[in-house]
mmCIF file of the C-alpha atoms, coordinates in Angstrom:
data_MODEL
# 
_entry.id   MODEL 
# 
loop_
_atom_site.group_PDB 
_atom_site.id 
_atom_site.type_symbol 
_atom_site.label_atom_id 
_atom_site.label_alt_id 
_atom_site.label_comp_id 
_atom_site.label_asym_id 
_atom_site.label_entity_id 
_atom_site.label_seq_id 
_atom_site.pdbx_PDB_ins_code 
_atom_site.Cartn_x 
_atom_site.Cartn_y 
_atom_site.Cartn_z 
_atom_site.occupancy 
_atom_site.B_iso_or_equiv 
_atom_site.pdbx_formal_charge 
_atom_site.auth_seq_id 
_atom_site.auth_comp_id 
_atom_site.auth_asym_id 
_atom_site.auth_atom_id 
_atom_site.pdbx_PDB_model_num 
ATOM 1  C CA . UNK A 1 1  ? -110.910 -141.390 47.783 1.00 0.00 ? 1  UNK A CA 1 
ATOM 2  C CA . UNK A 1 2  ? -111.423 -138.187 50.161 1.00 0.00 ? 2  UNK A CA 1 
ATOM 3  C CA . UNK A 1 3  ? -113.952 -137.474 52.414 1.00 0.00 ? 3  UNK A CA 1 
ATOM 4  C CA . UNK A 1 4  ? -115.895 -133.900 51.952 1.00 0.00 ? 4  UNK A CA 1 
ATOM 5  C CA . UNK A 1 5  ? -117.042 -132.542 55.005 1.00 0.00 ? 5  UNK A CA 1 
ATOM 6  C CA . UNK A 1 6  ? -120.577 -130.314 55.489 1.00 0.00 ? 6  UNK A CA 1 
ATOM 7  C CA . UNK A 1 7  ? -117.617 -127.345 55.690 1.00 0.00 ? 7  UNK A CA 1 
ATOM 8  C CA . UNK A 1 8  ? -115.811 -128.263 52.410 1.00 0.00 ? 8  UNK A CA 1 
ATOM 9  C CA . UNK A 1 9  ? -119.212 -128.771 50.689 1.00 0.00 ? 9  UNK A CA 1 
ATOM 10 C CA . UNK A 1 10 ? -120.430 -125.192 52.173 1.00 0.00 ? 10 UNK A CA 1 
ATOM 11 C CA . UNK A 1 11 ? -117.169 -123.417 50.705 1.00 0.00 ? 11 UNK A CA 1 
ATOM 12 C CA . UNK A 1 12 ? -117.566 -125.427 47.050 1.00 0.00 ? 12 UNK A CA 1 
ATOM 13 C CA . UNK A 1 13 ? -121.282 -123.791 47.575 1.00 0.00 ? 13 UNK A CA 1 
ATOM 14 C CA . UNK A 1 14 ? -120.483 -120.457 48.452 1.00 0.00 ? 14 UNK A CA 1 
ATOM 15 C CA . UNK A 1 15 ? -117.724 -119.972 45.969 1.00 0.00 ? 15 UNK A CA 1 
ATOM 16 C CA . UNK A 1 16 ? -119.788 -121.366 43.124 1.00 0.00 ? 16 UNK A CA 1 
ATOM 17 C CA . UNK A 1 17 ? -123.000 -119.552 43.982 1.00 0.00 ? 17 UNK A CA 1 
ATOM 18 C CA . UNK A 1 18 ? -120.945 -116.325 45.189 1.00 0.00 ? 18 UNK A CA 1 
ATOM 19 C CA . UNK A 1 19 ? -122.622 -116.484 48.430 1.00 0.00 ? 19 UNK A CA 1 
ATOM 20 C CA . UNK A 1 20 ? -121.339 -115.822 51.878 1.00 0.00 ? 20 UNK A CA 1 
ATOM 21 C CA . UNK A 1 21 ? -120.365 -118.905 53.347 1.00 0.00 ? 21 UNK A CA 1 
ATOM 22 C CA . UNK A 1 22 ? -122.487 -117.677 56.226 1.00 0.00 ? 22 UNK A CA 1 
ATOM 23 C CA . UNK A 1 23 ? -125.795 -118.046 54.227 1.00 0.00 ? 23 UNK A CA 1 
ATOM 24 C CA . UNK A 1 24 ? -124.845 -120.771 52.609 1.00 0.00 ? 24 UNK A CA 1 
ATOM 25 C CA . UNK A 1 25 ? -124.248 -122.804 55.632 1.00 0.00 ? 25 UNK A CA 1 
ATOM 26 C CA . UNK A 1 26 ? -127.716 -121.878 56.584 1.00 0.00 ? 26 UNK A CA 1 
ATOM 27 C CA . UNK A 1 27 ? -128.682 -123.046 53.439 1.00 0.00 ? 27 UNK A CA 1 
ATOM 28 C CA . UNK A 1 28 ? -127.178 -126.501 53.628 1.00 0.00 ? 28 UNK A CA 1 
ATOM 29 C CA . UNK A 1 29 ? -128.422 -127.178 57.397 1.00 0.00 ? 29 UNK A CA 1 
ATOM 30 C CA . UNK A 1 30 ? -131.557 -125.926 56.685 1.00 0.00 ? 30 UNK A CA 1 
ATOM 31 C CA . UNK A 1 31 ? -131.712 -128.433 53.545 1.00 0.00 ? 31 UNK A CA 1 
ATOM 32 C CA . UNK A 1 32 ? -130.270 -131.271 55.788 1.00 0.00 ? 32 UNK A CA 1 
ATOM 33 C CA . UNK A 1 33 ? -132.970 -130.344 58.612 1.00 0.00 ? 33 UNK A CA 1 
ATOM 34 C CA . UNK A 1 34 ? -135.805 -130.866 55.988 1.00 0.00 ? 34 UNK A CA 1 
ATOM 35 C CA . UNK A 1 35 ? -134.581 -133.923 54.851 1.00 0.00 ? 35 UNK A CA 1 
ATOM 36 C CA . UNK A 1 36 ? -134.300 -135.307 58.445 1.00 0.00 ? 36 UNK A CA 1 
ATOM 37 C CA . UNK A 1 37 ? -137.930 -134.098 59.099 1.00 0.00 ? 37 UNK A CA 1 
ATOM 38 C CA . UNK A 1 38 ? -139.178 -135.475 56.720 1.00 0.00 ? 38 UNK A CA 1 
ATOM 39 C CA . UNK A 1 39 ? -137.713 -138.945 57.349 1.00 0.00 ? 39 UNK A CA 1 
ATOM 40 C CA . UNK A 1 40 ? -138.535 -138.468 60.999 1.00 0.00 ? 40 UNK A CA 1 
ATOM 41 C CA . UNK A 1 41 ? -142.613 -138.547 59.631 1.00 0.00 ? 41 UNK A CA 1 
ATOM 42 C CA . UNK A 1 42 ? -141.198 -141.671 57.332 1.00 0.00 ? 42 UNK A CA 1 
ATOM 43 C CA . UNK A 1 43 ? -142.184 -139.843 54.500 1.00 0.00 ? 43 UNK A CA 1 
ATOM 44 C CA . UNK A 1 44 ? -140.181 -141.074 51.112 1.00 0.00 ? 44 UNK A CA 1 
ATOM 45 C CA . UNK A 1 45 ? -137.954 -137.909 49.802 1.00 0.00 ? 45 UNK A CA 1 
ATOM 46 C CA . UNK A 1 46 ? -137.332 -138.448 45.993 1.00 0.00 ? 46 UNK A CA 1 
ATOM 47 C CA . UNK A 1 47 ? -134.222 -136.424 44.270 1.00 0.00 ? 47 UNK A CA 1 
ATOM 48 C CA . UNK A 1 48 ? -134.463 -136.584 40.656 1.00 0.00 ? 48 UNK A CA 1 
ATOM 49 C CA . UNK A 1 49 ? -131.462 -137.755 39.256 1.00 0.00 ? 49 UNK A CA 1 
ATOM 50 C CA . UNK A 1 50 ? -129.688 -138.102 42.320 1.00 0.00 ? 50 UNK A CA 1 
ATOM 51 C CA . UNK A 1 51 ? -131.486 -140.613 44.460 1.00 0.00 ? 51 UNK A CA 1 
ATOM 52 C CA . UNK A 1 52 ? -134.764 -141.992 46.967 1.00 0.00 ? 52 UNK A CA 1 
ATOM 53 C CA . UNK A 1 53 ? -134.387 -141.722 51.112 1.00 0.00 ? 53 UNK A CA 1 
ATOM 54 C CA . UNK A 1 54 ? -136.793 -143.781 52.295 1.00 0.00 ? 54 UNK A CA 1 
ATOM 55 C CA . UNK A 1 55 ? -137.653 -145.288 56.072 1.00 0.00 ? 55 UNK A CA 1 
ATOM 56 C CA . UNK A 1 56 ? -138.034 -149.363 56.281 1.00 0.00 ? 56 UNK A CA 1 
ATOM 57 C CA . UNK A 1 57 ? -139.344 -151.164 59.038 1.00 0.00 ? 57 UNK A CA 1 
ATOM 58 C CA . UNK A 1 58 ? -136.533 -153.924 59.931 1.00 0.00 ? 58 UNK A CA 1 
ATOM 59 C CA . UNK A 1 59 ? -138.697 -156.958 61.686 1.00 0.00 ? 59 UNK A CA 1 
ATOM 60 C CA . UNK A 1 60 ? -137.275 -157.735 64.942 1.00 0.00 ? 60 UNK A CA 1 
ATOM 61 C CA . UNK A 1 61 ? -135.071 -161.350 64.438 1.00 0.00 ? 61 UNK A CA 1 
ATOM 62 C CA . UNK A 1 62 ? -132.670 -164.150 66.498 1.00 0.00 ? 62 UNK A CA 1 
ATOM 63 C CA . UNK A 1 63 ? -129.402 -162.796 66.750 1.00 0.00 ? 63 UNK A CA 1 
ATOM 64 C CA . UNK A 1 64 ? -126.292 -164.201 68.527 1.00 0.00 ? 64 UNK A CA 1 
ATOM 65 C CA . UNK A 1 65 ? -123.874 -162.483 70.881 1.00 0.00 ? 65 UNK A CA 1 
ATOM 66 C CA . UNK A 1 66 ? -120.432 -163.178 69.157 1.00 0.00 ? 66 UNK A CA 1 
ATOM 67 C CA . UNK A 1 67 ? -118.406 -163.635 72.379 1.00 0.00 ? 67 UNK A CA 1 
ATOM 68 C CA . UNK A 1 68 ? -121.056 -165.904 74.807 1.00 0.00 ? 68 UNK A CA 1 
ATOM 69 C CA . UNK A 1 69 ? -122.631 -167.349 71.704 1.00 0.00 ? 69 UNK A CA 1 
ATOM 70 C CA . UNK A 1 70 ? -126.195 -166.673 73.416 1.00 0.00 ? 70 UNK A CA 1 
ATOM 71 C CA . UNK A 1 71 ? -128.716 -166.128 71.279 1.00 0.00 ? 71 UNK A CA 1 
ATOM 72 C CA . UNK A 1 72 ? -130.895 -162.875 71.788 1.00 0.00 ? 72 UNK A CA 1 
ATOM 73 C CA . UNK A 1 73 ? -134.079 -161.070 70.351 1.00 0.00 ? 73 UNK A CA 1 
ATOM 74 C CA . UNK A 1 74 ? -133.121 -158.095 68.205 1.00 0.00 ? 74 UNK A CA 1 
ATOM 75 C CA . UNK A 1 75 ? -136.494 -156.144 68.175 1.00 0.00 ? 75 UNK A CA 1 
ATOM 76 C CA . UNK A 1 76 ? -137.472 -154.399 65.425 1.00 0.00 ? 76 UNK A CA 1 
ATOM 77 C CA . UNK A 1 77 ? -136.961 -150.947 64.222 1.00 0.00 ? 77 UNK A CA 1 
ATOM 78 C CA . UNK A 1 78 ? -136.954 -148.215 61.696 1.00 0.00 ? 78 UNK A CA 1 
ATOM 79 C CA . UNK A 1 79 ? -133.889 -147.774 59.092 1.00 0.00 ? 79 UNK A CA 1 
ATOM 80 C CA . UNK A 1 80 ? -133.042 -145.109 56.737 1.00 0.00 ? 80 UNK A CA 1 
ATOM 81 C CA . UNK A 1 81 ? -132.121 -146.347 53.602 1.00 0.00 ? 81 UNK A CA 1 
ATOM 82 C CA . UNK A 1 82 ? -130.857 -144.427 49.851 1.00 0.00 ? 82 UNK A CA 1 
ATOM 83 C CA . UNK A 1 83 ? -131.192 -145.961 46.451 1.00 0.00 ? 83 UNK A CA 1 
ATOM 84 C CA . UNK A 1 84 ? -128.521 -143.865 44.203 1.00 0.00 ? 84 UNK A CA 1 
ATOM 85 C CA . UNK A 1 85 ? -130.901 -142.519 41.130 1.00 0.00 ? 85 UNK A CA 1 
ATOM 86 C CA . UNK A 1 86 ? -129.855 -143.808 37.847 1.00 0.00 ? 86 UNK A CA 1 
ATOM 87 C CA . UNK A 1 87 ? -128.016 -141.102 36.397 1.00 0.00 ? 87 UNK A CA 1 
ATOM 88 C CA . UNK A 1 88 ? -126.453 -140.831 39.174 1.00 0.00 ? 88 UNK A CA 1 
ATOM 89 C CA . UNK A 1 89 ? -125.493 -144.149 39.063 1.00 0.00 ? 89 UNK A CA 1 
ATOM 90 C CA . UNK A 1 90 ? -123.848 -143.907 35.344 1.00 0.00 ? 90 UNK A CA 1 
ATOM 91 C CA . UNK A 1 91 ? -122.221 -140.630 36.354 1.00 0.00 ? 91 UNK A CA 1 
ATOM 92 C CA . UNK A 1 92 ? -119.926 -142.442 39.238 1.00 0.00 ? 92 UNK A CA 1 
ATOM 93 C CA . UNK A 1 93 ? -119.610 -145.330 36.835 1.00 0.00 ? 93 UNK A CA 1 
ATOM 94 C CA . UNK A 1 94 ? -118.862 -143.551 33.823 1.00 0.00 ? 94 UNK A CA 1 
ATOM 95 C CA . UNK A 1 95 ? -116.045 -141.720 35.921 1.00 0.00 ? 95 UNK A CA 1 
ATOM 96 C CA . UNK A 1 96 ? -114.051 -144.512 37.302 1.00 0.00 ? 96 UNK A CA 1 
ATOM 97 C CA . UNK A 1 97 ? -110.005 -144.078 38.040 1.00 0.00 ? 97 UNK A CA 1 
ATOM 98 C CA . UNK A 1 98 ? -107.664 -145.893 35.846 1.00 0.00 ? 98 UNK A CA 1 
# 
């Protein structure tokens, strides 16, 4: 497994688009800036095909401190969370390593 970083995935972009990387940097930040908007104003962004961010509300909950044992009150707070879309889904399966 390898790890792309925003730069790799801006170069893929650019070469594939036959951009300037410039522009399509600006391209991918402003995309990433949207989608972090948007969850700011927990509104659900839907991806067809590729997947749902959504913002849940954790409740707060009893949690322990590992090393004094002590229990403590975890308040509660807001999450971002993805569901992978269902094609997707089978794409990654269907593409497994043997």
């Amino acid at each position: 497994m390898t790890t792309i970083t925003k730069k790799q995935l801006v170069e893929k972009i650019s070469n594939e688009t036959e951009q300037t990387k410039v522009k399509t940097k600006a391209i991918v930040q402003l995309f990433l800036d949207t989608i972090r908007k948007e969850l700011e104003h927990s509104n659900r962004i839907e991806l067809r095909d590729f997947g749902v961010f959504e913002v849940k509300q954790r409740s707060s909950r009893v949690g322990r401190n590992p090393r004094t044992g002590e229990t403590v009150k975890v308040p509660s707070r807001k999450v971002v969370t993805f569901k992978v879309g269902r094609k997707m889904k089978q794409d990654v399966a269907s593409n497994k390593k043997k």
